[in-house]
Backbone as CSV, one residue per row, in Angstrom:
resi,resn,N_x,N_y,N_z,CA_x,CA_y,CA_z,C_x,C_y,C_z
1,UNK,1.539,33.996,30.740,0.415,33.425,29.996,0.346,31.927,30.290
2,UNK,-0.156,31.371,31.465,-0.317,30.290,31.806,-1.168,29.313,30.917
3,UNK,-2.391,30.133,30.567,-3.174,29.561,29.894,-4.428,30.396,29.349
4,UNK,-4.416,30.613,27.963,-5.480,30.721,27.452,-5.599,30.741,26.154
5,UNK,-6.822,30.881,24.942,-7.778,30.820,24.144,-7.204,31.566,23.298
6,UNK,-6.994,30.969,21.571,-6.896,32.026,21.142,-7.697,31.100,19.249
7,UNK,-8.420,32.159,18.911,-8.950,30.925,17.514,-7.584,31.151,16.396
8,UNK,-7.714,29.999,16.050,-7.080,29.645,14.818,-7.444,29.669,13.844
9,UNK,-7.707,30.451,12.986,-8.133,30.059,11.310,-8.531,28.854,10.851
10,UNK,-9.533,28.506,10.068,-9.094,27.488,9.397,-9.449,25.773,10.448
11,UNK,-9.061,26.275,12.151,-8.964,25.277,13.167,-10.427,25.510,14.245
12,UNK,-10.488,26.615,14.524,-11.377,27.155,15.777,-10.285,27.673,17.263
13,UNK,-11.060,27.553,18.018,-10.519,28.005,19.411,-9.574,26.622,19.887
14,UNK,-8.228,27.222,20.096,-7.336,26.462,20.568,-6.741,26.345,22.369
15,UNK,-6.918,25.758,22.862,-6.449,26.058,24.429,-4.924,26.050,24.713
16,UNK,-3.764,26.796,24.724,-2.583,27.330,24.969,-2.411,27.380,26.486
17,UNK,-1.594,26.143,26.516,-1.372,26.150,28.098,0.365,26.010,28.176
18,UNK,0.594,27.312,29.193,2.261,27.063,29.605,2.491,25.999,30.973
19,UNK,3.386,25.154,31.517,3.578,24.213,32.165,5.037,24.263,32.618
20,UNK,5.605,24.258,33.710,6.824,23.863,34.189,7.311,22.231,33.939
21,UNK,6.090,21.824,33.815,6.501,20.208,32.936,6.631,20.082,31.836
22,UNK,6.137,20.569,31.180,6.592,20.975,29.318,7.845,20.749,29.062
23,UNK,8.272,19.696,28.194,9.572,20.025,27.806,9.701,20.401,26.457
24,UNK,8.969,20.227,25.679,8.389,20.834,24.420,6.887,21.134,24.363
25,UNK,6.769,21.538,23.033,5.306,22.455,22.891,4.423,20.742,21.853
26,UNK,3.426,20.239,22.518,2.633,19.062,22.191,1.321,19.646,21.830
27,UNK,0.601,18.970,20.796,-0.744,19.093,20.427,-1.503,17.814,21.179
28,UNK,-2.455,18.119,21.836,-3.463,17.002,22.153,-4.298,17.450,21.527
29,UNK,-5.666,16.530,20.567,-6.746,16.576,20.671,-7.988,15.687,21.115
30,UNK,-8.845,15.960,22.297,-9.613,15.256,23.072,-10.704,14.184,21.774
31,UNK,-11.401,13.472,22.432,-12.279,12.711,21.719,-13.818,13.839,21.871
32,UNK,-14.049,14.617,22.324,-14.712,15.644,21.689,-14.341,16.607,20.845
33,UNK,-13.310,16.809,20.587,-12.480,17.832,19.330,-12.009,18.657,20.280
34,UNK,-11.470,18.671,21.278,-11.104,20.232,22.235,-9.572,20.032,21.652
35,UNK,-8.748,20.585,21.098,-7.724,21.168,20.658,-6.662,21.715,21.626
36,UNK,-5.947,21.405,21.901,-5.392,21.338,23.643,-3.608,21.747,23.143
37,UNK,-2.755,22.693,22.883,-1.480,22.773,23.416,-0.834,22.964,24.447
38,UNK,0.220,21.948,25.030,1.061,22.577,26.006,2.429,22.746,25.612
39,UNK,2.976,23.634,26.325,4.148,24.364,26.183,5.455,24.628,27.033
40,UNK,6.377,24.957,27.302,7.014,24.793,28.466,7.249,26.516,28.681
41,UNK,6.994,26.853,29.955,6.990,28.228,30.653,7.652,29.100,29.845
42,UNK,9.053,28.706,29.226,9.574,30.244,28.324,9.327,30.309,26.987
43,UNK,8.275,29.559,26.193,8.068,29.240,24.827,7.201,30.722,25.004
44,UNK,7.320,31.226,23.912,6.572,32.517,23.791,4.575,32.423,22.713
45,UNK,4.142,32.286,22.869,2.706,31.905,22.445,3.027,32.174,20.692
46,UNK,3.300,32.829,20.119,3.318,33.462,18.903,4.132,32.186,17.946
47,UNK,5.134,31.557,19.185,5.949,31.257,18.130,4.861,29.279,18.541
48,UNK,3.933,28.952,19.485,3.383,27.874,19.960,2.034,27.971,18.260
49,UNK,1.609,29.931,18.333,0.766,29.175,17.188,1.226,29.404,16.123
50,UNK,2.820,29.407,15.699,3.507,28.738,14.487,3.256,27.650,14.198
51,UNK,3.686,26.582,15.273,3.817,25.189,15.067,2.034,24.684,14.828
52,UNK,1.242,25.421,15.680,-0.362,25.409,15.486,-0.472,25.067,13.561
53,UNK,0.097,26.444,13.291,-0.255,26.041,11.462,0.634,25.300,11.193
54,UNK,1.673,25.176,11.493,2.296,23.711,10.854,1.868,22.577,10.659
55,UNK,1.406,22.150,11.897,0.515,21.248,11.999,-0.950,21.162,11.889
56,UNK,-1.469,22.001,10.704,-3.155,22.306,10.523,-3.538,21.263,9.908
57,UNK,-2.396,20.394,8.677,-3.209,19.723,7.635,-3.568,18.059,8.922
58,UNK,-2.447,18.264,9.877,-2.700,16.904,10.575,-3.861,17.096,11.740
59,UNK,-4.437,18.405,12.396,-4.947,18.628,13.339,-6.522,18.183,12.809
60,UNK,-6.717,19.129,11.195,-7.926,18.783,10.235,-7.899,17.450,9.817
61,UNK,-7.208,16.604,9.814,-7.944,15.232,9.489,-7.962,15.055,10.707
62,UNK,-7.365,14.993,12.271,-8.049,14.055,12.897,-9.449,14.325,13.510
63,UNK,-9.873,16.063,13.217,-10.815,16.273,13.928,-11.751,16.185,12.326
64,UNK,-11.503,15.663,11.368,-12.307,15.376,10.397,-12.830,13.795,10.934
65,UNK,-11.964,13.263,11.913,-12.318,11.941,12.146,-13.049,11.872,13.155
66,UNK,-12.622,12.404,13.968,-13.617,12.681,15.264,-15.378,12.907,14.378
67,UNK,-15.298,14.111,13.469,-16.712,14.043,13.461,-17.361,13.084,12.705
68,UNK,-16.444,12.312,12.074,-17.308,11.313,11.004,-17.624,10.350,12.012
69,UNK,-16.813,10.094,13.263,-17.337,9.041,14.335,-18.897,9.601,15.034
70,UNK,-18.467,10.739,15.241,-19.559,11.890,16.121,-20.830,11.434,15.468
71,UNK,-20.837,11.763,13.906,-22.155,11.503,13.043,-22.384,10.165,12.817
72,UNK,-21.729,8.970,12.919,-22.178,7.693,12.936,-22.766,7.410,14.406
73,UNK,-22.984,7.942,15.556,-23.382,8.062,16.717,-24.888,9.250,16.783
74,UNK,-24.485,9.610,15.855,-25.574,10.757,16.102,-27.016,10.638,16.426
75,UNK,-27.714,11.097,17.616,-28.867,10.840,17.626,-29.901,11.197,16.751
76,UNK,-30.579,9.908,16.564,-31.860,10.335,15.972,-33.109,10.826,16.488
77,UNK,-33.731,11.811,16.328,-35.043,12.340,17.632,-36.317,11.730,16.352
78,UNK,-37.048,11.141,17.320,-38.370,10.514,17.009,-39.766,10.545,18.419
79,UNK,-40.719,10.449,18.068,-41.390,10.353,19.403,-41.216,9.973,20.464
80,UNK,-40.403,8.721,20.181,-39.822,7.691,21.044,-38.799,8.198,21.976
81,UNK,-38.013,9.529,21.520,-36.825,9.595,21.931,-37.198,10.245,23.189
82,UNK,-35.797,9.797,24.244,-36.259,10.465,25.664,-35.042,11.621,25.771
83,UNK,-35.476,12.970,25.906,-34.419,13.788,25.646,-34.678,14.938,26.958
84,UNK,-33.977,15.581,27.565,-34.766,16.271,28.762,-33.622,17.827,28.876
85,UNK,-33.900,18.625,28.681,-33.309,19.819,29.378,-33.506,19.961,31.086
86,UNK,-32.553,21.236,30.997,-33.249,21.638,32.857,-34.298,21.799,33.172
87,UNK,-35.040,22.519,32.079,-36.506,22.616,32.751,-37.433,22.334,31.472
88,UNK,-37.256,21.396,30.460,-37.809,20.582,29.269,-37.894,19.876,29.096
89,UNK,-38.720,19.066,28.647,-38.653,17.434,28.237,-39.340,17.984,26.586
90,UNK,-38.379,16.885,25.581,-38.780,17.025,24.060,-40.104,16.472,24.245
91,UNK,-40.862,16.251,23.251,-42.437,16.383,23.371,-42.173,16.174,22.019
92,UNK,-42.644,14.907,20.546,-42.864,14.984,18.923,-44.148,14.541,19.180
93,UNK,-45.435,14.898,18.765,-46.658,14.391,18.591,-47.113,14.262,17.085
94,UNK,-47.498,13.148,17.334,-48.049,12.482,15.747,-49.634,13.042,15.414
95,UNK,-49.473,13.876,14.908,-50.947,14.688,14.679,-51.678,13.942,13.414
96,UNK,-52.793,14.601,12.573,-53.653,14.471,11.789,-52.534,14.348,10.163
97,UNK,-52.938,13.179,8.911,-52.112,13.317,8.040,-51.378,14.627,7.695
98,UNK,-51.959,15.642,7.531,-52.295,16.536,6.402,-51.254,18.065,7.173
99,UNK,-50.770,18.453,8.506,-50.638,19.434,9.304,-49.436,19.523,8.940
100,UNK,-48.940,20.804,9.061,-47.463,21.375,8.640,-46.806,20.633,9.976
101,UNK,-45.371,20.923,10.059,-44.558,20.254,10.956,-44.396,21.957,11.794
102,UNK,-44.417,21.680,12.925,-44.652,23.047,13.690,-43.956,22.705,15.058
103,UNK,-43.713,23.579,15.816,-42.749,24.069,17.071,-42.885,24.521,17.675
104,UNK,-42.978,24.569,19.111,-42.607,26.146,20.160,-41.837,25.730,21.676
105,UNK,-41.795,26.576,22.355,-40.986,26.612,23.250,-42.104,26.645,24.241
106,UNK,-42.599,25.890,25.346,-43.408,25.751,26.589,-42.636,26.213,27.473
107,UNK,-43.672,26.261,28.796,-42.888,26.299,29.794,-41.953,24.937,30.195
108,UNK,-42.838,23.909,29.970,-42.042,22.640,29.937,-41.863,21.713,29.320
109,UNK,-41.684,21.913,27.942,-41.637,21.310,26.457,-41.008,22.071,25.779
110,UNK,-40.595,21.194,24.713,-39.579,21.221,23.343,-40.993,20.434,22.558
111,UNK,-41.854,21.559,22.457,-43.188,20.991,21.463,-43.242,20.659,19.724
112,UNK,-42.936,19.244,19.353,-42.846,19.440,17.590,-44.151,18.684,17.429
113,UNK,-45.167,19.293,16.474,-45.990,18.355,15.903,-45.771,18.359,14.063
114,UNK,-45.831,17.068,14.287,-45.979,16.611,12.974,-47.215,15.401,12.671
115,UNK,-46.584,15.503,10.900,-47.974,14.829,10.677,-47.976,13.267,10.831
116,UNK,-48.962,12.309,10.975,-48.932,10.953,11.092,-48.398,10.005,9.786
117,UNK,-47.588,9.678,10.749,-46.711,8.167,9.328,-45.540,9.436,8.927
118,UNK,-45.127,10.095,9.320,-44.064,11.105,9.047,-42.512,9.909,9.015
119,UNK,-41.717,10.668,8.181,-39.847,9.819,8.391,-39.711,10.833,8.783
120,UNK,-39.350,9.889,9.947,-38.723,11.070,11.297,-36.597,10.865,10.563
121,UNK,-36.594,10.222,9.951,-35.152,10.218,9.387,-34.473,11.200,8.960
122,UNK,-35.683,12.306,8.358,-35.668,13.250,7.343,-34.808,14.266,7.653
123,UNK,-33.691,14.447,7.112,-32.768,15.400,7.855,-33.418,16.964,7.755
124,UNK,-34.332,17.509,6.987,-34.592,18.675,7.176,-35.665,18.913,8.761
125,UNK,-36.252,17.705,9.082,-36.963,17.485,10.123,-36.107,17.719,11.444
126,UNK,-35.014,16.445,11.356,-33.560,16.459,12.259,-32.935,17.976,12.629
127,UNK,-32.496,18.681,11.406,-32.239,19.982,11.668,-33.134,20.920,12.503
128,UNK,-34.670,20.668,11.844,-35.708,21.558,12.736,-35.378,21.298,14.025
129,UNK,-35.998,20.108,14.440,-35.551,19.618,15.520,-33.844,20.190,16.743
130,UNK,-33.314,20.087,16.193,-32.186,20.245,16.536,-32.107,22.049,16.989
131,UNK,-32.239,23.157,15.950,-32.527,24.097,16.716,-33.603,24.536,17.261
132,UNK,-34.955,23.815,17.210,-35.905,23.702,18.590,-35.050,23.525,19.879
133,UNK,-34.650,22.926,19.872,-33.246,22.036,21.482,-32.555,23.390,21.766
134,UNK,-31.766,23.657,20.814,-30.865,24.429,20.769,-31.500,26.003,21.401
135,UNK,-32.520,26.489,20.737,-33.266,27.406,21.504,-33.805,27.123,22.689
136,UNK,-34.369,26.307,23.328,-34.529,25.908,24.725,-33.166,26.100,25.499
137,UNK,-32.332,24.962,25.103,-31.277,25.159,26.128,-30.835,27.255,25.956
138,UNK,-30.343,27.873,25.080,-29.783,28.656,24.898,-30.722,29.353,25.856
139,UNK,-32.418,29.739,26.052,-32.758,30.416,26.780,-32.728,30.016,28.121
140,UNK,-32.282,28.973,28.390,-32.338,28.188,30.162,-31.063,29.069,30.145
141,UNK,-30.088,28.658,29.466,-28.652,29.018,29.952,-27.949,30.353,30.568
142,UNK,-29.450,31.303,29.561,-28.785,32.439,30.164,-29.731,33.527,30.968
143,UNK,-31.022,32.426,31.549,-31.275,33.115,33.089,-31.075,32.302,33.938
144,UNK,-30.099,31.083,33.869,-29.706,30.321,35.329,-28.097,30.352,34.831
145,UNK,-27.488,30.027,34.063,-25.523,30.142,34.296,-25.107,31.292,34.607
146,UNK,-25.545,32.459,34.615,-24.767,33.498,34.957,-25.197,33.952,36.225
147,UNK,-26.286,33.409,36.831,-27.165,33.996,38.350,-25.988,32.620,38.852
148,UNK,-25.989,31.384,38.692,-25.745,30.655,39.273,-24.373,30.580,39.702
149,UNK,-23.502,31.032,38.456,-22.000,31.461,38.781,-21.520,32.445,39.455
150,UNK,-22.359,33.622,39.691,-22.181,34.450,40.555,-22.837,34.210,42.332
151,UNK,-23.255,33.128,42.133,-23.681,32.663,43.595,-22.508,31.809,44.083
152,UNK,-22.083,30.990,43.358,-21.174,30.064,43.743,-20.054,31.182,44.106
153,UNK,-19.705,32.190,43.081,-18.770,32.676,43.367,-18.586,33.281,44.836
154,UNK,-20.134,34.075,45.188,-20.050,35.252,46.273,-19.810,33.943,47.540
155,UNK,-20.469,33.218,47.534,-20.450,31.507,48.256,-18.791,31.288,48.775
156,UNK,-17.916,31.307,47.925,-16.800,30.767,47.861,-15.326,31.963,48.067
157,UNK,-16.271,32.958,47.793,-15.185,33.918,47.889,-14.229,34.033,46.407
158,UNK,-15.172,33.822,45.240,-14.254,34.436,44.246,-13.931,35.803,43.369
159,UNK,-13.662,36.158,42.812,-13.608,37.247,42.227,-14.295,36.999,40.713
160,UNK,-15.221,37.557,40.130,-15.835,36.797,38.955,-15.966,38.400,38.275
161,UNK,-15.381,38.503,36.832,-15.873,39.324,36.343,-17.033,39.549,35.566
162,UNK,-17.119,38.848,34.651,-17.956,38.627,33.034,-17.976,36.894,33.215
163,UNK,-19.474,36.670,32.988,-20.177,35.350,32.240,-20.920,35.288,31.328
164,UNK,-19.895,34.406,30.263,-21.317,34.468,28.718,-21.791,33.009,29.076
165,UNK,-22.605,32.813,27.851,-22.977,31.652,27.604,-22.945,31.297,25.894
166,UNK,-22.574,29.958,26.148,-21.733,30.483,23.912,-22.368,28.469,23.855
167,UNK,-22.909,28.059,22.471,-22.803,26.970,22.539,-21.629,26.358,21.891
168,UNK,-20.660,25.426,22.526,-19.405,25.268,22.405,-19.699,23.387,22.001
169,UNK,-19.222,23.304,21.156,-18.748,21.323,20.828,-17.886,20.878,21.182
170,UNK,-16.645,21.439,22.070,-15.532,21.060,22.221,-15.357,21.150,24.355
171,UNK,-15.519,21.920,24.943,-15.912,22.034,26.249,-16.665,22.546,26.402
172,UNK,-16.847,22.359,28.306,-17.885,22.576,28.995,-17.900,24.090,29.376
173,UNK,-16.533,24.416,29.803,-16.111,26.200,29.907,-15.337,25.936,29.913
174,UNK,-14.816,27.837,29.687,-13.230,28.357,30.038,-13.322,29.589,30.789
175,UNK,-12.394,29.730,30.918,-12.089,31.420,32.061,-10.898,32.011,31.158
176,UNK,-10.922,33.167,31.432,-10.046,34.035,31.252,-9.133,34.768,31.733
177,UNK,-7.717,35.226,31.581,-7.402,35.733,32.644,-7.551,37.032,33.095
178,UNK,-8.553,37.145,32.742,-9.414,39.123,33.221,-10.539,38.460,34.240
179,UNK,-10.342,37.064,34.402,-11.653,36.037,35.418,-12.809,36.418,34.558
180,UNK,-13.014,36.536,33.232,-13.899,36.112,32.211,-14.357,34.571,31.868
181,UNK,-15.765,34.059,32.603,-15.742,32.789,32.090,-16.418,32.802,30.949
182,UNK,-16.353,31.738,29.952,-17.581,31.109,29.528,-18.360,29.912,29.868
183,UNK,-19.445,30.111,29.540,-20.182,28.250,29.866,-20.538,27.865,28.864
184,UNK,-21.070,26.541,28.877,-21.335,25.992,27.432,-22.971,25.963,27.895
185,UNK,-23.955,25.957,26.630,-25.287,25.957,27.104,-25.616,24.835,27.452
186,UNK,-24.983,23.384,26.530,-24.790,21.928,27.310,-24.939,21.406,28.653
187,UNK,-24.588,22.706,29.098,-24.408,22.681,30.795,-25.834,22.240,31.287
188,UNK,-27.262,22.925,30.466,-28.029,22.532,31.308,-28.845,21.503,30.714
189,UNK,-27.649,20.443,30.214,-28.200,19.217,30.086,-28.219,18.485,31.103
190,UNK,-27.109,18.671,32.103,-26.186,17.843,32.876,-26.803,17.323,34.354
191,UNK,-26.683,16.568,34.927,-27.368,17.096,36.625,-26.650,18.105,37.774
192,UNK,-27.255,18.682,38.617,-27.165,19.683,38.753,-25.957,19.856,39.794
193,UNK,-25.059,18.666,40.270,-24.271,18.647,40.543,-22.823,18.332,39.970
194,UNK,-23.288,18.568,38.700,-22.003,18.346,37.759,-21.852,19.548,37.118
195,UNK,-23.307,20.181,36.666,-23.056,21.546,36.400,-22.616,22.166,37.651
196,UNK,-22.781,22.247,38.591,-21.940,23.208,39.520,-20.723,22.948,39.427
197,UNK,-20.346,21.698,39.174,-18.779,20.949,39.356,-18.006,21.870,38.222
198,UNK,-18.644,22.472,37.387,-18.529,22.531,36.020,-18.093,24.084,36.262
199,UNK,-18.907,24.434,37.102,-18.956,26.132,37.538,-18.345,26.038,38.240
200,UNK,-17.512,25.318,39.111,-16.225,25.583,40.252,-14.844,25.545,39.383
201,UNK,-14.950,24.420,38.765,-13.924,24.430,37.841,-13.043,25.768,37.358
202,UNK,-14.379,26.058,36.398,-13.760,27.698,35.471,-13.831,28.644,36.775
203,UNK,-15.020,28.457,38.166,-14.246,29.836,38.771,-12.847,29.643,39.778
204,UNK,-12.538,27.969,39.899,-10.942,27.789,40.780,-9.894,28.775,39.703
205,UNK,-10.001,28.672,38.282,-9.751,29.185,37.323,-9.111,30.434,37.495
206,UNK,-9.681,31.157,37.865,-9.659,32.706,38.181,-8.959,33.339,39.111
207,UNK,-8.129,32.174,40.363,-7.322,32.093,41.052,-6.009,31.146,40.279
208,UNK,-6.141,29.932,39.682,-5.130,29.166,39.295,-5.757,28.839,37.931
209,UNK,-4.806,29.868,36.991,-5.083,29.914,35.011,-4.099,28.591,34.981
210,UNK,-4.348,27.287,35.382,-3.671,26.452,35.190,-4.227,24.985,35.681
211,UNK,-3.413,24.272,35.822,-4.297,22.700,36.190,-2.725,21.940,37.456
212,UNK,-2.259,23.170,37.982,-1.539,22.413,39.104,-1.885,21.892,39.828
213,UNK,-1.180,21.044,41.018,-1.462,20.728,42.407,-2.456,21.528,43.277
214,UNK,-2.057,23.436,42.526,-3.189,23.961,44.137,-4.425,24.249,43.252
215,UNK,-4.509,24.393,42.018,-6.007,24.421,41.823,-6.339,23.075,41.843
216,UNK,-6.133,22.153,41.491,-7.243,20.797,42.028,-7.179,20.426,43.211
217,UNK,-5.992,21.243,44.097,-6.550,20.885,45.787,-7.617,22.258,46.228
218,UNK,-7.822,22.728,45.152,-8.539,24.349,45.280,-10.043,23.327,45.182
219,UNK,-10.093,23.101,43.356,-11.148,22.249,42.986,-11.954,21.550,44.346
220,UNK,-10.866,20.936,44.900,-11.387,19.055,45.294,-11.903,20.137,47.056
221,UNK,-11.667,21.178,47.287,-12.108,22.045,48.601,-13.536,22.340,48.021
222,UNK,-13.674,23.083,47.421,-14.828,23.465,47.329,-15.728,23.027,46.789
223,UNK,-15.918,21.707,45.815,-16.318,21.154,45.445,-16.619,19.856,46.399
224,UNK,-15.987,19.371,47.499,-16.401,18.732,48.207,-15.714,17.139,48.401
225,UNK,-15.851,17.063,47.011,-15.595,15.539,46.557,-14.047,15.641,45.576
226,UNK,-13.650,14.845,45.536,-12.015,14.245,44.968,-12.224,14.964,43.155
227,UNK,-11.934,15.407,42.429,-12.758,15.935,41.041,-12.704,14.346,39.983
228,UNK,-11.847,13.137,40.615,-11.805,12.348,39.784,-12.981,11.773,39.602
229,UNK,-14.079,11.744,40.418,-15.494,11.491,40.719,-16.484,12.102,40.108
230,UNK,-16.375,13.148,39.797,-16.986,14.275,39.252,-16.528,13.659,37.333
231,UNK,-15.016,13.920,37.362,-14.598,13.386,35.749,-15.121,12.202,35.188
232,UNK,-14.971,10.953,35.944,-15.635,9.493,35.783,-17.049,10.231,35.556
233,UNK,-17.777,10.289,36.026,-19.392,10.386,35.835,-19.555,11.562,34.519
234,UNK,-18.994,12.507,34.455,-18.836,13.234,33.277,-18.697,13.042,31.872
235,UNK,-17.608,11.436,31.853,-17.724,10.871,30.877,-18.741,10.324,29.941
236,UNK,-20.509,10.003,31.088,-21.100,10.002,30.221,-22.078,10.732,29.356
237,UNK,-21.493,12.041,29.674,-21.899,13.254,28.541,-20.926,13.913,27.425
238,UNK,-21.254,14.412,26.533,-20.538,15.076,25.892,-21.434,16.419,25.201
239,UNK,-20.694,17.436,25.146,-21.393,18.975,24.534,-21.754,18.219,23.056
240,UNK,-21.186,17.712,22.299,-21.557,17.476,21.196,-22.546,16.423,21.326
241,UNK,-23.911,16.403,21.450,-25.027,15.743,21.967,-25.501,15.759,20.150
242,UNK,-25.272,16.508,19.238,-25.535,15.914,18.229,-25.085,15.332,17.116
């Protein structure tokens, strides 16, 4: 069990990774909330998510902190705002006083009209808003991430079983070791060479359930470029976009 997924109660989905560098079993958690253990090769998983609940009351405040930072950052969507999917651009139009606040999905819009002199502050507005987005991306995601991962794959020579698409706050994907990926629908925020970067990743995955030497000399082959290039520029996104 090199590496994989298992939810925690109480925590969410935890990433369980075994390591020949491990000299004990460590909690990381990322500045997006990804929840990260490593372990050393003969630690047995059962007894890794012992220490998991041991450490719940400290894991929940810091990812209580993470989101209170997350929401002091949080975007606000207004007319003004420039927001773009793969194949969307948000669209708020300031209509006539009097018109309900209304929605739909275009071919190339995230369409909200509302009424004129509206507070766009209004969190029940914000929420609308928010799964308007959320339905766009979710329907991009799943007639281009799963055509697209199986191209890269047949491309590259991988073995790919199963691709979902799940919206995730914490990463971009994971794989499984049945070569089950997931993607995040985030993905098709990204440009389109980072989402692929994104899709080589989880399918090097499927050959190396791990983050050694030969999957990032796996990575840095088929991907073209060094992945530290790919990570730097990555930084300025995050799945948690709200």
């Amino acid at each position: 069990m090199p590496s994989t997924i298992k939810h925690i109660n109480g925590i969410g989905d935890v990433l369980f990774s075994q390591t020949a560098r491990s000299k004990r079993t460590t909690i990381r958690i990322s500045a997006n909330g990804e929840v990260r253990v490593s372990m050393p090769a003969s630690y047995k998983l059962s007894a890794a998510e012992k220490f998991v609940y041991e450490k719940q009351e400290w894991i929940l405040e810091t990812l209580k902190k993470i989101q209170s930072k997350q929401k002091a950052t949080e975007k606000l969507f207004t007319p003004s705002t420039d927001f773009t999917t793969y194949a969307r651009r948000l669209k708020i139009y300031e209509l006539s006083p009097n018109i309900k606040i209304t929605g739909q999905i275009t071919r190339d819009e995230i369409h909200i009209d509302c009424p004129a002199g509206f507070d766009y502050s209004d969190k029940n507005f914000q929420v609308f808003v928010k799964k308007m987005i959320l339905k766009a991306l979710t329907s991009e995601a799943k007639l281009f991430l799963p055509n697209r991962a199986k191209y890269l794959a047949d491309k590259f020579g991988f073995t790919l079983n199963r691709v979902t698409v799940r919206d995730v706050r914490s990463r971009w994907g994971s794989c499984s070791s049945e070569k089950n990926i997931s993607l995040n629908i985030h993905l098709m925020r990204l440009p389109e060479h980072l989402r692929d970067y994104i899709i080589l990743h989880e399918l090097c995955h499927t050959k190396h359930l791990n983050h050694s030497s030969k999957f990032w000399d796996l990575l840095n082959d088929v991907s073209q470029k060094k992945s530290d290039v790919y990570k730097t520029e990555l930084k300025k996104f995050n799945p948690q976009v709200f």
